[in-house]
PQR file with spaces between the fields and no chain letter, atoms N, CA, C, O and H, PARSE charges and radii, in Angstrom:
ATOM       1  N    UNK     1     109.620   70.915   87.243 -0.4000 1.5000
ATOM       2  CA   UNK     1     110.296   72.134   87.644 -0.0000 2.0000
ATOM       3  C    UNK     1     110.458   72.139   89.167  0.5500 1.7000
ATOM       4  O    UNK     1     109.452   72.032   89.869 -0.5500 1.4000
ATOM       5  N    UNK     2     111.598   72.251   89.678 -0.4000 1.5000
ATOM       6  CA   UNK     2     111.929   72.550   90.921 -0.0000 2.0000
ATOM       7  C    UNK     2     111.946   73.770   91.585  0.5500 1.7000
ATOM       8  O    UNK     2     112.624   74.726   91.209 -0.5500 1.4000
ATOM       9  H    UNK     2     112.415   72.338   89.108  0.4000 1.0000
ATOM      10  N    UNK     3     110.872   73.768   93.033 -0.4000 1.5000
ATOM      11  CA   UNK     3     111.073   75.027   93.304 -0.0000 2.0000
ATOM      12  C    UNK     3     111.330   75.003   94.332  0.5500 1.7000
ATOM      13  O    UNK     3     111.046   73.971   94.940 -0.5500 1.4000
ATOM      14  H    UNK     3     110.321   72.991   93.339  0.4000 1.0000
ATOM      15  N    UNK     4     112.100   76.287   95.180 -0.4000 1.5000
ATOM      16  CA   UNK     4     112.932   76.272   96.249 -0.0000 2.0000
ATOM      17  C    UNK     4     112.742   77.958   97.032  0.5500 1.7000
ATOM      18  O    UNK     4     112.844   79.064   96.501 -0.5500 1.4000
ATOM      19  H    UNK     4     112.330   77.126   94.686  0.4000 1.0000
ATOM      20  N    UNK     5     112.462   77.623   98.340 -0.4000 1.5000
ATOM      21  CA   UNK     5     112.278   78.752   99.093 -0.0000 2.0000
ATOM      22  C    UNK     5     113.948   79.317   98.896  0.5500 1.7000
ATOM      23  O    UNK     5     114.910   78.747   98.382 -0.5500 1.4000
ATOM      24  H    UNK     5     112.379   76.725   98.772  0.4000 1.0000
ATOM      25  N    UNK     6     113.804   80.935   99.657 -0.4000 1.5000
ATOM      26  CA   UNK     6     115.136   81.537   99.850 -0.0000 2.0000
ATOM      27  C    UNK     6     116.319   80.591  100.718  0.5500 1.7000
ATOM      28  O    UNK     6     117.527   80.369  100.628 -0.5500 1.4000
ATOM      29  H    UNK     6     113.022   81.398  100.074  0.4000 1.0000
ATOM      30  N    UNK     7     115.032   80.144  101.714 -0.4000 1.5000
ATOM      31  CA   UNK     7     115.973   78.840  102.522 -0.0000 2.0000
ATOM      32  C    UNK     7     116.529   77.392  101.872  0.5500 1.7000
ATOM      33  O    UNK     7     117.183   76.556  102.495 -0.5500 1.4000
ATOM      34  H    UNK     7     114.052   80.325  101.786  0.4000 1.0000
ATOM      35  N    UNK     8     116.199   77.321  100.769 -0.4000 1.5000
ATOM      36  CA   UNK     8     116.515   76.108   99.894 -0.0000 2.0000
ATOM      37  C    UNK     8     115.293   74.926  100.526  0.5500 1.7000
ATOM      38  O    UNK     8     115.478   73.718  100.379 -0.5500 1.4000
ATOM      39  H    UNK     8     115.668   78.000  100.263  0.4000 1.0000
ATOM      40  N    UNK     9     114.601   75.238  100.921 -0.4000 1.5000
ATOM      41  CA   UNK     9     113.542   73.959  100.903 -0.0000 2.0000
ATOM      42  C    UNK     9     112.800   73.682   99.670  0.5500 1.7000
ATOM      43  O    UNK     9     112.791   74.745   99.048 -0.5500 1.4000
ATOM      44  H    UNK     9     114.451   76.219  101.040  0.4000 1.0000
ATOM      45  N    UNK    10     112.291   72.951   99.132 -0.4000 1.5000
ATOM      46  CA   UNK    10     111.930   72.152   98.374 -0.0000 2.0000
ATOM      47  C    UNK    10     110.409   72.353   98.116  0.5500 1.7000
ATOM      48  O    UNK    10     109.642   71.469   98.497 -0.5500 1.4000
ATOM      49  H    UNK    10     112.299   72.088   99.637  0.4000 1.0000
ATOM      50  N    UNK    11     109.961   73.377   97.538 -0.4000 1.5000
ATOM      51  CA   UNK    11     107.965   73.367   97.830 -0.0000 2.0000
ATOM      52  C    UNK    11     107.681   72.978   96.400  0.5500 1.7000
ATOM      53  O    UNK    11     108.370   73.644   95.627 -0.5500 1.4000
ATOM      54  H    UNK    11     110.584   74.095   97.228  0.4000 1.0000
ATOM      55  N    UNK    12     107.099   72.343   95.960 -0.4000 1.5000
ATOM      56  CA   UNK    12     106.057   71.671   94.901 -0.0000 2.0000
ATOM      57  C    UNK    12     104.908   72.749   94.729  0.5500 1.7000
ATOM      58  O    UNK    12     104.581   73.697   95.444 -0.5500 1.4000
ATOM      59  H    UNK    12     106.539   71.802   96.588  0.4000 1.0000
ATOM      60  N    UNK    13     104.456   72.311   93.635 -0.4000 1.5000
ATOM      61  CA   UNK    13     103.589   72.998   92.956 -0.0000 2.0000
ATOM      62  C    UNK    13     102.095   72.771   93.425  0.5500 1.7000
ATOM      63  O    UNK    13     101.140   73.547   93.390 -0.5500 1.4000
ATOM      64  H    UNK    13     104.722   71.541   93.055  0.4000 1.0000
ATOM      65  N    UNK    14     102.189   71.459   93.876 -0.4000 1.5000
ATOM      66  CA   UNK    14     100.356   71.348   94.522 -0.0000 2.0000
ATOM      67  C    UNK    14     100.797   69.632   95.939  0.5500 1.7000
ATOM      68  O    UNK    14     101.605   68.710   95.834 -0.5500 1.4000
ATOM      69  H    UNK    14     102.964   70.829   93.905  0.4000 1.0000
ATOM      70  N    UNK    15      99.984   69.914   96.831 -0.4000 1.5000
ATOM      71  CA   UNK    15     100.304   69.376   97.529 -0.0000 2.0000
ATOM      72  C    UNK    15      99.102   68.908   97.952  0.5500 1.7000
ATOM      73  O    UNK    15      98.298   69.734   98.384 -0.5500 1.4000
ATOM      74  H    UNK    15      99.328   70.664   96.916  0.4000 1.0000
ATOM      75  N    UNK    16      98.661   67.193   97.903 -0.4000 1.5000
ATOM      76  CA   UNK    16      97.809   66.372   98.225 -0.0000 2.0000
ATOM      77  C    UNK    16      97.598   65.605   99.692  0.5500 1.7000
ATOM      78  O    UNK    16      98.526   65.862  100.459 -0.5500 1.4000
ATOM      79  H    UNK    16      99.314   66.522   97.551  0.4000 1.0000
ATOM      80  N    UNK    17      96.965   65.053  100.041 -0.4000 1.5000
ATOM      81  CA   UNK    17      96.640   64.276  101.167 -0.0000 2.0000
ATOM      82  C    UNK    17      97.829   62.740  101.658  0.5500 1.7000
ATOM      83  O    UNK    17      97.857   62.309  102.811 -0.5500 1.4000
ATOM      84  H    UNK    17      96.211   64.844   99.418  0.4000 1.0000
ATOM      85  N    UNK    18      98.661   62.170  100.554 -0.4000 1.5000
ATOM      86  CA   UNK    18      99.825   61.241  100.311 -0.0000 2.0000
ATOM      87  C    UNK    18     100.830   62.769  100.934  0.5500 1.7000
ATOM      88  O    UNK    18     101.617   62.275  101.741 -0.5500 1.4000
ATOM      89  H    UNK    18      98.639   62.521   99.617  0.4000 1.0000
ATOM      90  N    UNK    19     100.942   63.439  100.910 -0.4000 1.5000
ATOM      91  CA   UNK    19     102.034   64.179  101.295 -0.0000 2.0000
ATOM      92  C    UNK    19     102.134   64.692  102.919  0.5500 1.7000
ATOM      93  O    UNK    19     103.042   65.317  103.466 -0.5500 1.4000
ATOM      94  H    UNK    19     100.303   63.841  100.254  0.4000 1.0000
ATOM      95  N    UNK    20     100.410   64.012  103.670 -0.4000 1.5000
ATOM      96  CA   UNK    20     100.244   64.293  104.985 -0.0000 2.0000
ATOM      97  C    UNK    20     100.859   62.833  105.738  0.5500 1.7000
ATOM      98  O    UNK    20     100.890   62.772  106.968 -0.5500 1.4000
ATOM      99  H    UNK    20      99.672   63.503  103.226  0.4000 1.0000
ATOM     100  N    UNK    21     101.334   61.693  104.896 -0.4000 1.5000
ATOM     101  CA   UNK    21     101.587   60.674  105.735 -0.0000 2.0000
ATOM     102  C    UNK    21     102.239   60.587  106.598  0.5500 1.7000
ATOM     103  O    UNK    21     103.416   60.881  106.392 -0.5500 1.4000
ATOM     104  H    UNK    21     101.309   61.742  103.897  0.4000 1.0000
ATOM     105  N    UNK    22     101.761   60.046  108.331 -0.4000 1.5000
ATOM     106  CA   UNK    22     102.556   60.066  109.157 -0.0000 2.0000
ATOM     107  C    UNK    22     102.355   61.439  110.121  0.5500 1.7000
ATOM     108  O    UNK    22     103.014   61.538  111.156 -0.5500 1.4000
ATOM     109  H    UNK    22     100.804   59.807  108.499  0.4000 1.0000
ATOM     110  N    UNK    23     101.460   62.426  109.741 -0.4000 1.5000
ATOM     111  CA   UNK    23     101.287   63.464  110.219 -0.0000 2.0000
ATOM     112  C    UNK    23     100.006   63.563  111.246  0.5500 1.7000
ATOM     113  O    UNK    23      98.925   63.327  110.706 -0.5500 1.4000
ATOM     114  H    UNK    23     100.924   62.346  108.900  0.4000 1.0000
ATOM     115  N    UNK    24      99.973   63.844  112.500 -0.4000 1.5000
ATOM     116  CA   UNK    24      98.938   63.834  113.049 -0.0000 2.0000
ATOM     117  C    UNK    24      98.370   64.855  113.778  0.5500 1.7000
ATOM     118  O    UNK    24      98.809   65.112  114.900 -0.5500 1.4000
ATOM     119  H    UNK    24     100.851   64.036  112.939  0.4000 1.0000
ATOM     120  N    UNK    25      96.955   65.809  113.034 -0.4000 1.5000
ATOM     121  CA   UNK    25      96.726   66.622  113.102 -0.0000 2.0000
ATOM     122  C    UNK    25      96.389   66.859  114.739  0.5500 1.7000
ATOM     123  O    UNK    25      96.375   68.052  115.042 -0.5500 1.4000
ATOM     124  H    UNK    25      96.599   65.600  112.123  0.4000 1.0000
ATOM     125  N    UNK    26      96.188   66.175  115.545 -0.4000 1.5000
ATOM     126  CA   UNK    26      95.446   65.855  116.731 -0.0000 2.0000
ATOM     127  C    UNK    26      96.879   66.645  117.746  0.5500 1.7000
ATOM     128  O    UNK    26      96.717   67.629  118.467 -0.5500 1.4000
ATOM     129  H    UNK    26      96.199   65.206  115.299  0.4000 1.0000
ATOM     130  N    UNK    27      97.614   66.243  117.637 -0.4000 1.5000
ATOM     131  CA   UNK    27      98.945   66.383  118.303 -0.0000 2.0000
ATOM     132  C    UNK    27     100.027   67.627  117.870  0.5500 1.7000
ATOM     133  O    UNK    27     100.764   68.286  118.604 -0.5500 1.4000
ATOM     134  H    UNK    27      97.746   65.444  117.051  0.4000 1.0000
ATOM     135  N    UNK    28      99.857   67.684  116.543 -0.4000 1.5000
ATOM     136  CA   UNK    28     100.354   68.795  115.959 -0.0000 2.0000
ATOM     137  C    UNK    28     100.047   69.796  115.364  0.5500 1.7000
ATOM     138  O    UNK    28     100.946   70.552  114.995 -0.5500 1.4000
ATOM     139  H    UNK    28      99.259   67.149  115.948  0.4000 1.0000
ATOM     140  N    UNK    29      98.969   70.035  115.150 -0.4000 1.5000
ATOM     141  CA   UNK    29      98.432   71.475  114.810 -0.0000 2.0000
ATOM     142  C    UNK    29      97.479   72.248  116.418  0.5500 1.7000
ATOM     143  O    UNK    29      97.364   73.437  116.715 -0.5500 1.4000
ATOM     144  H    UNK    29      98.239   69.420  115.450  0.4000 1.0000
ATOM     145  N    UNK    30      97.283   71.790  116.691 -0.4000 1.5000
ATOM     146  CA   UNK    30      96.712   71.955  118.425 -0.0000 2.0000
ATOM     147  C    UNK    30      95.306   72.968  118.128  0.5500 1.7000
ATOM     148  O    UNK    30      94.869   73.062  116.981 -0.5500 1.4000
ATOM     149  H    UNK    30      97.376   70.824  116.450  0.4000 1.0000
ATOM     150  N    UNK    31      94.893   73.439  118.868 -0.4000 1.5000
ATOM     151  CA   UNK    31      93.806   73.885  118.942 -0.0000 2.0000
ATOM     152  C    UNK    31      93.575   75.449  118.305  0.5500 1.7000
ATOM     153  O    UNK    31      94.490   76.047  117.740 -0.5500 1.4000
ATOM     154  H    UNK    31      95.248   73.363  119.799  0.4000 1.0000
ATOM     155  N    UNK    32      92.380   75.949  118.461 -0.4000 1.5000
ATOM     156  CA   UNK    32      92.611   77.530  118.141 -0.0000 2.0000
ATOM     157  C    UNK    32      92.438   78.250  119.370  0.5500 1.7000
ATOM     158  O    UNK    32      91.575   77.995  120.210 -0.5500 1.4000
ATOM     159  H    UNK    32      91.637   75.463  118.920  0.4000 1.0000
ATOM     160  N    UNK    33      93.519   79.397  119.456 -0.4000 1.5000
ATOM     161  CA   UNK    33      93.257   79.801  120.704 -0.0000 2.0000
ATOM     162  C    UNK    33      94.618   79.480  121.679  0.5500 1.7000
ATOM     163  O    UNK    33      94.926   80.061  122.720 -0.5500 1.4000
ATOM     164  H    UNK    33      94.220   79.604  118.774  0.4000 1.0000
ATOM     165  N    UNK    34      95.191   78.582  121.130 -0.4000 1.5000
ATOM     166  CA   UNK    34      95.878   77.983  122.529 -0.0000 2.0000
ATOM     167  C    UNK    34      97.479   77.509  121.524  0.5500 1.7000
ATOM     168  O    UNK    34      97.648   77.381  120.311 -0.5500 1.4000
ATOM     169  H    UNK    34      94.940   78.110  120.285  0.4000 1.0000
ATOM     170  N    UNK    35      98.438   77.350  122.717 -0.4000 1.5000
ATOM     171  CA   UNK    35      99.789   76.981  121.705 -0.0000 2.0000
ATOM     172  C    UNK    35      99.368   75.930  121.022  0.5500 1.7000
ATOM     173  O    UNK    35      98.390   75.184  121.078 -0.5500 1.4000
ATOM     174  H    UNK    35      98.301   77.453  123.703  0.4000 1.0000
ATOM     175  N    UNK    36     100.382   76.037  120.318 -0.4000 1.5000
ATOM     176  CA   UNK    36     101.285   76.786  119.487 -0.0000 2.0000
ATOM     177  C    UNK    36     100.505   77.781  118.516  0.5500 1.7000
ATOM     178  O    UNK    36     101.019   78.146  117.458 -0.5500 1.4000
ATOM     179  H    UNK    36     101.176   76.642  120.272  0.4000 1.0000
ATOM     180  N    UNK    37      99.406   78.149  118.869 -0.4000 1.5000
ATOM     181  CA   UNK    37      99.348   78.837  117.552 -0.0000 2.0000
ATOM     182  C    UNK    37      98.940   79.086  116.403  0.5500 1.7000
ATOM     183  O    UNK    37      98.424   80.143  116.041 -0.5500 1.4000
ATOM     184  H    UNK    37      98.988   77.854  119.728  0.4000 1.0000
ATOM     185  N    UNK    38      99.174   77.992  115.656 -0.4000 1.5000
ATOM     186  CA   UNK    38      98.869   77.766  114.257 -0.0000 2.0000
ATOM     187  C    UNK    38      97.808   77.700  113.799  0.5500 1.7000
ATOM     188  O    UNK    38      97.525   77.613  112.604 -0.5500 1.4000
ATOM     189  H    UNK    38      99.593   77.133  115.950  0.4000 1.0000
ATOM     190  N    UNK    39      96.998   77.740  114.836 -0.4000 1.5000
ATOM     191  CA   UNK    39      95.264   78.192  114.286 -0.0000 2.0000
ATOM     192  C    UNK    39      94.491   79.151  114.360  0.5500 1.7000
ATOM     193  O    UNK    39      93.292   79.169  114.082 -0.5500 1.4000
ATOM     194  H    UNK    39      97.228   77.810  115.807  0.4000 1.0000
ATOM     195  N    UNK    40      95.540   80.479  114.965 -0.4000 1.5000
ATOM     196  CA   UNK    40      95.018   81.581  115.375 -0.0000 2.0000
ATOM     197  C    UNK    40      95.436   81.838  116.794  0.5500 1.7000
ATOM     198  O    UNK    40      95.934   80.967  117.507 -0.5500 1.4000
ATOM     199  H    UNK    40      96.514   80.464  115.191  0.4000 1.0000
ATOM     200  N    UNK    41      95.238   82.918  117.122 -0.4000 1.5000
ATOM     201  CA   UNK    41      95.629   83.249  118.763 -0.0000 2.0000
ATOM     202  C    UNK    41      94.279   83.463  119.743  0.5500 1.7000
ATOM     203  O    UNK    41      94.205   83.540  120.969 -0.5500 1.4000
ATOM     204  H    UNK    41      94.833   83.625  116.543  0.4000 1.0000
ATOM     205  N    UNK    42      93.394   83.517  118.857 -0.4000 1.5000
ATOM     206  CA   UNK    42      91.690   83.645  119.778 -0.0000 2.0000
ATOM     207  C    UNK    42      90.744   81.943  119.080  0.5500 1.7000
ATOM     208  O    UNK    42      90.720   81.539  117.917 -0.5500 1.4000
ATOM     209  H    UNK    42      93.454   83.454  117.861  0.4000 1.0000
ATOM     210  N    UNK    43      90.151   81.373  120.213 -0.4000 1.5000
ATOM     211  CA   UNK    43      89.546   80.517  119.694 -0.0000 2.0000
ATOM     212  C    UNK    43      88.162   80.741  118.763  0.5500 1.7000
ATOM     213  O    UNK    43      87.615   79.802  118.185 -0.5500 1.4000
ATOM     214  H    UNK    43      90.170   81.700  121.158  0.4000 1.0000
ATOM     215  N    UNK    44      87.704   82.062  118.711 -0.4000 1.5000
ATOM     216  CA   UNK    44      86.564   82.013  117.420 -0.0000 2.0000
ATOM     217  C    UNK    44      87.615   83.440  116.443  0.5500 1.7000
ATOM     218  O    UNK    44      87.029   84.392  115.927 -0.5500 1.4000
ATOM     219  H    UNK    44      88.148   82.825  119.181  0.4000 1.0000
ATOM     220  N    UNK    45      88.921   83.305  116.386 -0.4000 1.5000
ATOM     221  CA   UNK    45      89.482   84.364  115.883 -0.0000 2.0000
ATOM     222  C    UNK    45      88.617   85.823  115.843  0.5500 1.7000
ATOM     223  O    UNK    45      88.254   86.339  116.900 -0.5500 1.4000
ATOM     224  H    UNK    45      89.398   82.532  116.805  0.4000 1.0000
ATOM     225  N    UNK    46      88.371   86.333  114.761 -0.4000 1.5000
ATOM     226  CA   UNK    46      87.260   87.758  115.140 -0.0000 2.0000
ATOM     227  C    UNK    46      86.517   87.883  114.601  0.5500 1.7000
ATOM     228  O    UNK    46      86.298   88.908  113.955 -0.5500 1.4000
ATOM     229  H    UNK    46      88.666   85.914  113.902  0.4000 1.0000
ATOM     230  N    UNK    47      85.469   86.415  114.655 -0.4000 1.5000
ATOM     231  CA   UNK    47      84.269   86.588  114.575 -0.0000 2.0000
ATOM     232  C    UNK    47      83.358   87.321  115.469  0.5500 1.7000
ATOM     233  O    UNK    47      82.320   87.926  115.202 -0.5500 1.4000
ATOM     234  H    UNK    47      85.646   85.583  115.180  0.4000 1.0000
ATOM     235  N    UNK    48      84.190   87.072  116.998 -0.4000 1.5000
ATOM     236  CA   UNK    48      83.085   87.869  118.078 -0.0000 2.0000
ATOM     237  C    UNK    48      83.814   89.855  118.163  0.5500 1.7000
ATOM     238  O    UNK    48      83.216   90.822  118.636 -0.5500 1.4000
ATOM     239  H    UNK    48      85.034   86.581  117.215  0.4000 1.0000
ATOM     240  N    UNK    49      84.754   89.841  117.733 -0.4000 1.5000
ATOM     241  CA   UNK    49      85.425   91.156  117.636 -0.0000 2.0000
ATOM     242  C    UNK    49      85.419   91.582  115.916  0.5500 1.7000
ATOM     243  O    UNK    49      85.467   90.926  114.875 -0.5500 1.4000
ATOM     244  H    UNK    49      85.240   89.056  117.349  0.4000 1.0000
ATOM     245  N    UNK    50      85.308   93.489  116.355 -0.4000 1.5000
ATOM     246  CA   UNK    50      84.941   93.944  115.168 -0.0000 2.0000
ATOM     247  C    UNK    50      86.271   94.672  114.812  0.5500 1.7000
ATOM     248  O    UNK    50      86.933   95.167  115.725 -0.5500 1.4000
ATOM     249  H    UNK    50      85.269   94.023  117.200  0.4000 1.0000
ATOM     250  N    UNK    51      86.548   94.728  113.950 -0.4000 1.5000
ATOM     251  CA   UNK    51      87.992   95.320  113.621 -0.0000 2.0000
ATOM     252  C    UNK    51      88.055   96.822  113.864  0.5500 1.7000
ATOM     253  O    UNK    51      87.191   97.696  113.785 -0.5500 1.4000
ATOM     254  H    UNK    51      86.011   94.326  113.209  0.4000 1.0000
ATOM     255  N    UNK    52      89.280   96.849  114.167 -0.4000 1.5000
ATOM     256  CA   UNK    52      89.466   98.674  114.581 -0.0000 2.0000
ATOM     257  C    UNK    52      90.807   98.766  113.320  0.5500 1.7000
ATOM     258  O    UNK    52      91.564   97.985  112.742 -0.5500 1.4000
ATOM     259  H    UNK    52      89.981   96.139  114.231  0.4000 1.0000
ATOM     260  N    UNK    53      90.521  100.220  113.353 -0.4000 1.5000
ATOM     261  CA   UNK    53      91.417  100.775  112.085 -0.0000 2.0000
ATOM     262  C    UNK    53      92.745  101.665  113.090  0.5500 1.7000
ATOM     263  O    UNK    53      92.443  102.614  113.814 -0.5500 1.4000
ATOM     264  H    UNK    53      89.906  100.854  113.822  0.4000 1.0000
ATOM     265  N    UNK    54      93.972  101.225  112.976 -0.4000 1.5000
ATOM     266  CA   UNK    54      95.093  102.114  114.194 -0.0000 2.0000
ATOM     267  C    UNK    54      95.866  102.649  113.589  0.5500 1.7000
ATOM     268  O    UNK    54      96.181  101.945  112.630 -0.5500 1.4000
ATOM     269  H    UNK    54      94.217  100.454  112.389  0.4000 1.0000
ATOM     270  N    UNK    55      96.589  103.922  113.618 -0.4000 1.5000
ATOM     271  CA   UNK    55      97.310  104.535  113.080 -0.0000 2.0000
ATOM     272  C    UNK    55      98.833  105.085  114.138  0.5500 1.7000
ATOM     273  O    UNK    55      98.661  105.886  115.057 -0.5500 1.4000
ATOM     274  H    UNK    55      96.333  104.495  114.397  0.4000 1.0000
ATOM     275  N    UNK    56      99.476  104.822  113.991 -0.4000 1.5000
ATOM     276  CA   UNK    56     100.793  104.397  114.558 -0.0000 2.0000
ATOM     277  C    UNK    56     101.415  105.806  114.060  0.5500 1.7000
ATOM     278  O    UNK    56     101.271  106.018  112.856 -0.5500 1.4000
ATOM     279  H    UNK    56      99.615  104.171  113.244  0.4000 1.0000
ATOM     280  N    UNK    57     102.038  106.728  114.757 -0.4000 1.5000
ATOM     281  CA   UNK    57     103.082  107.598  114.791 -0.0000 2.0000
ATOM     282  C    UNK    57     104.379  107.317  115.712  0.5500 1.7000
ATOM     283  O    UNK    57     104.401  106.920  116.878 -0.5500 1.4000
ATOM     284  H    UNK    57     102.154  106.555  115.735  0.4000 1.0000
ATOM     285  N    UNK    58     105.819  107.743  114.562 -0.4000 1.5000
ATOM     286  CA   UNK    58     106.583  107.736  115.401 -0.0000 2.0000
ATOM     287  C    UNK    58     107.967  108.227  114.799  0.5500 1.7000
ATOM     288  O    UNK    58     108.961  108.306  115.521 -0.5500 1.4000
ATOM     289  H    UNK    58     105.802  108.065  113.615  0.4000 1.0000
């Protein structure tokens, strides 16, 4: 069965370690804390912060 985002990409049903070939986590996923990003925007995310509850009017 083929499945396909709204964008027409192509996502599979389960995705293994053969599907990381060529990929290098070192260079492209980068750190936490720091660009790009993808690991969070704080390097211990909020483990050291306690969550606040905000309520937005407008």
């Amino acid at each position: 069965m083929e499945r396909r985002t709204d964008s027409g990409i192509e996502v599979k049903a389960l995705y293994g370690p053969a599907d990381l070939d060529g990929w290098d986590p070192a260079s492209q996923l980068g750190d936490p804390g720091k660009p790009p990003y993808t690991r969070g925007v704080y390097p211990t995310m909020y483990r050291g912060k306690l969550w606040t509850m905000r309520q937005y009017a407008g």
